[in-house]
Phi, psi and omega in degrees: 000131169239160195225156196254173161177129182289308162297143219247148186238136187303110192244023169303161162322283184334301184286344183291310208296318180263026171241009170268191200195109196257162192060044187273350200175151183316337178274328168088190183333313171304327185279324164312296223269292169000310187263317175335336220239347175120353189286318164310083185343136172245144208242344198205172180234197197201176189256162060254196200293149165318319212262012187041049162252137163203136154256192161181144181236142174248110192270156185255111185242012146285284203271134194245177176234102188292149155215193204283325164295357158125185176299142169222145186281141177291150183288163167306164175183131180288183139172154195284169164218203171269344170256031204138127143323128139225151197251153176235136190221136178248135173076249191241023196256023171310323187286313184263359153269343169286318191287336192281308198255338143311333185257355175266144186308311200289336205280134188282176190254032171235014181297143172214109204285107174255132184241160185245091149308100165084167038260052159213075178232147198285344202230028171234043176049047197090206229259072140281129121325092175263095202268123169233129184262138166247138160237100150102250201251353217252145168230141185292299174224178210172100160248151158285122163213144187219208215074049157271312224229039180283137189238346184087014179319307193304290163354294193282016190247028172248340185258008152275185168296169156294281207305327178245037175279311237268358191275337171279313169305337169289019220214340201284290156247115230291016191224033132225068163310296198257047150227020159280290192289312194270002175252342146305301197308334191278344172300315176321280186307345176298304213297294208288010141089026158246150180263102195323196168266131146010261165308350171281320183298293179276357162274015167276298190311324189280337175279335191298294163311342154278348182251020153274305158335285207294340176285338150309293174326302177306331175269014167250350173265341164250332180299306213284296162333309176284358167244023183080342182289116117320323174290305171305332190281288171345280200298297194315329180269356171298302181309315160309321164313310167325299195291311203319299195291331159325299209288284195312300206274022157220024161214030170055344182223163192280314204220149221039049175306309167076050169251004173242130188252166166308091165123353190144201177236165212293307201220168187275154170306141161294194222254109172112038157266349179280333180294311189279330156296349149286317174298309167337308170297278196328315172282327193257353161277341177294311220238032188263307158308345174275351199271343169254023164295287209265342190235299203314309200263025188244115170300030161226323145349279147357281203280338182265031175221315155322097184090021164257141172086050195277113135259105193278191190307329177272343215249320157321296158333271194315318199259341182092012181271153195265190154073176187291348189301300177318306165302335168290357155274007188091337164270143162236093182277120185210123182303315178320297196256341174271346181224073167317136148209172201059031184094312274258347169305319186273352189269186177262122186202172176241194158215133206287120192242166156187183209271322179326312188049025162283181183258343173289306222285327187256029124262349150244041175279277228290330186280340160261351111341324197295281215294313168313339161296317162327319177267347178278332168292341161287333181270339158306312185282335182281313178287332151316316155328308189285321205263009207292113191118291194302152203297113195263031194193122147331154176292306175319095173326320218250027143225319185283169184284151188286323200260134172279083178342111181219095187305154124309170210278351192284318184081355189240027170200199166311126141316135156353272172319331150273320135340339167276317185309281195299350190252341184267019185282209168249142176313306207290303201271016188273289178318301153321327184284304219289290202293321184313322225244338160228013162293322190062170207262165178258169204240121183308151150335092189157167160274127178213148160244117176242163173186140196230160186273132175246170170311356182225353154138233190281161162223117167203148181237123155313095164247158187233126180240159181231038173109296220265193195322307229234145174287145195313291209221155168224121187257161161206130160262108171271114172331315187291306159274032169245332193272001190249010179284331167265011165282343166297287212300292185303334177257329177316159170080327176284201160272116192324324208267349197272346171320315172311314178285313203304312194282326195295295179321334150302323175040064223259163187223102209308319182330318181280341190262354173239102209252000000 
C-alpha cells in the first residue's frame, strides 16, 4: 500500500517523537518510537508515484507483539527511502495510523492513501492485483492488474496437434474444465465442417451443467468465506465434491479431464452413471433450499451485498460483460438460447434475469441457475437413455481417435484386451493408429470463432488453420477477463470493504484471464 505526498518530512528524532501516538499497546510510546527509529522489522515494500514523492506503506499482517494479553499487532514505523516515505503498519493498528496522519501537520492537502489489494490476497480469487487510491474508506480509483498466472496456453496450443489442444484449455479456466474442452472442440470441428454423434451431444450438455453446478457452489462457498459466512463456505464445497466425485468417476480425474474430443468425447458413460446423477438430482434439490434458508433472507448477508457492485445495462453494453453479471441487468443474453449448440434448442430450460444489477440480484441469479441447470441435466440423462448404444465418436477413422478408452483393472492405461484388439489388427490399420495419435489428423484452411455460455458468461475461442496437424494461431475470449474490466466502474465511489462483494460477484477465475 502506498500513500502519496507533495511534501518532504521533518524525520530528526524529535520531530518522529511527536508524530507518534503513545498508548497505543502495553509498550506504549516506547515501542512507537522503537518503530520510528528503525527498530521494527520492516516487512514490505510499497508503490510509488512517477514524479518520486510518492510515500508507501505496507501492511504485515504475520507480525505481532506477544504481550501478557496474546498476540498484539505492531505500531506502525516510517523510514525513508530513494522513492519515498515508507510506512509499514501492520494488523489492526490501521484506526491509528490514520489518526497518526490526520494529525500531522506536514502532511499536505492533496495527500492519498494508495493500497495494494493482492496479488496474495484470500479474496482476490488467486493471484489479482488490486491497486486502490482512498480518501478515508471511500475509493477513489481502482486498477486491475494482472499476469501473475500467465501460463502460455494459447502459444502452447499451438506447437501442439488439434487433438492434444483440448489437454491446455482445460487448464485455463480450471473450475469450468468442460466449457473449456467443448468450446475448442466445437471450434475444431466448424473447421473440419462435422457433427458429433448425438449422443456425444448430449452427454457434453449433461457434463457441461454439472460443471456449471459446481462452478456456482465455488462461488458461493468463496463469496460467502469473504463475507464471514463459514456455513456458506461449508454447505457450497460440500456439495461440489458430490459432482466432483461424478465427474472423476466417469473422466478419472476431478478438474482437467481433457474428456471431450475433437469428433465426440474420449469413452462412452459408464454402466449405472445415469443412477447416480438421479441421486445427485434428488440430493442436490433437497439441499438447493437450505441455501435460501441460509443466505438469501439473513440481514447481514442483505446488507453486505445490496446495492453494492451497481452496474445497469449500459455500462454492461459498454464494457463487453457477460453472464450472470449482464442478467442481473436485465438482459437475458444467454448463448444457450441465442446461438443454441449441442442441442441446448431442444431442452426446456428459462434464464433467470433480474433488474438490480447488485452483487445479491447476480448471487441469486447463480442460485437459480443452479436449479435450471438441474433440470437440464435431468433431460440429458433421460435422452442418453433414450440413445443407449449408439456411437459417442464420429465415424470418420481420419479423426476419431482409434483406440476407444477402456481403462484397465490397473486404472491407469488401455486394457489388455484392447491392446491385443489394436494390435491383432492389419499392419495398414497399425500404422494409422501409429500417424494418427502422433502426427494428429490435418485440418482444411480458414478461420472459425465459436462460443458457448460457460459459468461467468461468453466463451469463444478463435482458431486459424493454414491446412496442416496443429493450429496457426488459437485466441480464447475469456469471460473473466473481459468482466474484470468493470471493476472500476463497480467500485469507484464505494467503499473499500464492499470492493470484496464486487470482485466476488464477478466471480473471475485468474486462469482463464492469464492464458
Amino acid at each position: 500500500m502506498s500513500r502519496d505526498t507533495s511534501s518532504e518530512r521533518d524525520t530528526s528524532p524529535e520531530a518522529e517523537r511527536d508524530t507518534t501516538r503513545p498508548g497505543t499497546s502495553d509498550t506504549g510510546g516506547a515501542d512507537t518510537r522503537q518503530a520510528a527509529e528503525g527498530t521494527v522489522p520492516d516487512s514490505g515494500g510499497g508503490q510509488s508515484r512517477a514524479d518520486g514523492s510518492a510515500t508507501s506503506t505496507t501492511y504485515d499482517t504475520h507480525t505481532t507483539t506477544a504481550t501478557d494479553e496474546g498476540p498484539q499487532p505492531s505500531p506502525a514505523g516510517e523510514r525513508q527511502t530513494t522513492e519515498g516515505r515508507v510506512y509499514t503498519v501492520t494488523g489492526a493498528d490501521w484506526d491509528t495510523f490514520t489518526d497518526d496522519l490526520a494529525a500531522d501537520s506536514d502532511i499536505g492537502a492533496d495527500e492519498r492513501i494508495v493500497i495494494n489489494m493482492g496479488p496474495q490476497h484470500p479474496s482476490t480469487h488467486g493471484v489479482l492485483r488490486l491497486v486502490l487510491e482512498l480518501e478515508g474508506e471511500t475509493v477513489t480509483q481502482l486498477r486491475s492488474v494482472i499476469g501473475y498466472l500467465h501460463t502460455g496456453i494459447e502459444k502452447n496450443i499451438e506447437a501442439r496437434t488439434w487433438t492434444q489442444g483440448t489437454t491446455f484449455v482445460t487448464r485455463m479456466d480450471y473450475l469450468s474444465p468442460l466449457f473449456n474442452e467443448t468450446a475448442y472442440c466445437l471450434a475444431v470441428e466448424k473447421l473440419l465442417g462435422i457433427e458429433v454423434p448425438e449422443r456425444a451431444q448430449a452427454a457434453r450438455v449433461l457434463l457441461m451443467e454439472l460443471n456449471r453446478v459446481a462452478s456456482h457452489l465455488v462461488y458461493l462457498a468463496t463469496g460467502g468465506m469473504e463475507l464471514g459466512s463459514s456455513t456458506a463456505m461449508t454447505f457450497g464445497f460440500r456439495e461440489r465434491e458430490t459432482v466432483l466425485h461424478l465427474l472423476e468417476e466417469l473422466t478419472g480425474l476431478r478438474m482437467n479431464h481433457a474428456f471431450v474430443r475433437p469428433g465426440g468425447i474420449a469413452r462412452d458413460l459408464p454402466a449405472g452413471f445415469e443412477k447416480k446423477v438421479a441421486e445427485f438430482l434428488v440430493e442436490m434439490r433437497r439441499r438447493l433450499p437450505e441455501y435460501d434458508t441460509l443466505l438469501t433472507g439473513q440481514p447481514i448477508w442483505r446488507n453486505r451485498l445490496e446495492g453494492v457492485g451497481y452496474l445497469p445495462l449500459d455500462g454492461c453494453l459498454a464494457l463487453g460483460v457477460t453472464g450472470p453479471v449482464l442478467r442481473s441487468a436485465g438482459l437475458a443474453w444467454d448463448l444457450r438460447k441465442i446461438e443454441p449448440y449441442c442441442g441446448y434448442d431442444s431442452y426446456e430450460f428459462d434464464v433467470p434475469t433480474a433488474t438490480e444489477a447488485d452483487c445479491f440480484a447476480r448471487y441469486r441469479l447463480r442460485v437459480q441457475e443452479m436449479r435450471e441447470s438441474l433440470k437440464l441435466v435431468e433431460q440429458a440423462t433421460d435422452r442418453l437413455a433414450g440413445l443407449a448404444g449408439q456411437p459417442v465418436m464420429v465415424a470418420d477413422r481420419k479423426i476419431a481417435w482409434p483406440a476407444q478408452l477402456s481403462v484397465g483393472s490397473d486404472g491407469l492405461g488401455n486394457s489388455l484386451e484392447h491392446v491385443r484388439t489394436i494390435m491383432g489388427q492389419s499392419m495398414e490399420s497399425l500404422i494409422h493408429h501409429f500417424k494418427l495419435v502422433t502426427e494428429g489428423f490435418r485440418v482444411p484452411p480458414g478461420q472459425v470463432y465459436t462460443s458457448i455460455e460457460s459459468p461467468r458468461g461468453e466463451l469463444g475461442v478463435h482458431l486459424v488453420s493454414d491446412g496442416g496437424t496443429r493450429p496457426l494461431r488459437a485466441h480464447v475470449r475469456d469471460p473473466s477477463f473481459v468482466n474484470l474490466q468493470a471493476m472500476p466502474a463497480m467500485s469507484e465511489g464505494g467503499l473499500v470493504a464492499d470492493v470484496i462483494a464486487s470482485v466476488a460477484s464477478l466471480d473471475p477465475v485468474m486462469g482463464g484471464v492469464d492464458r
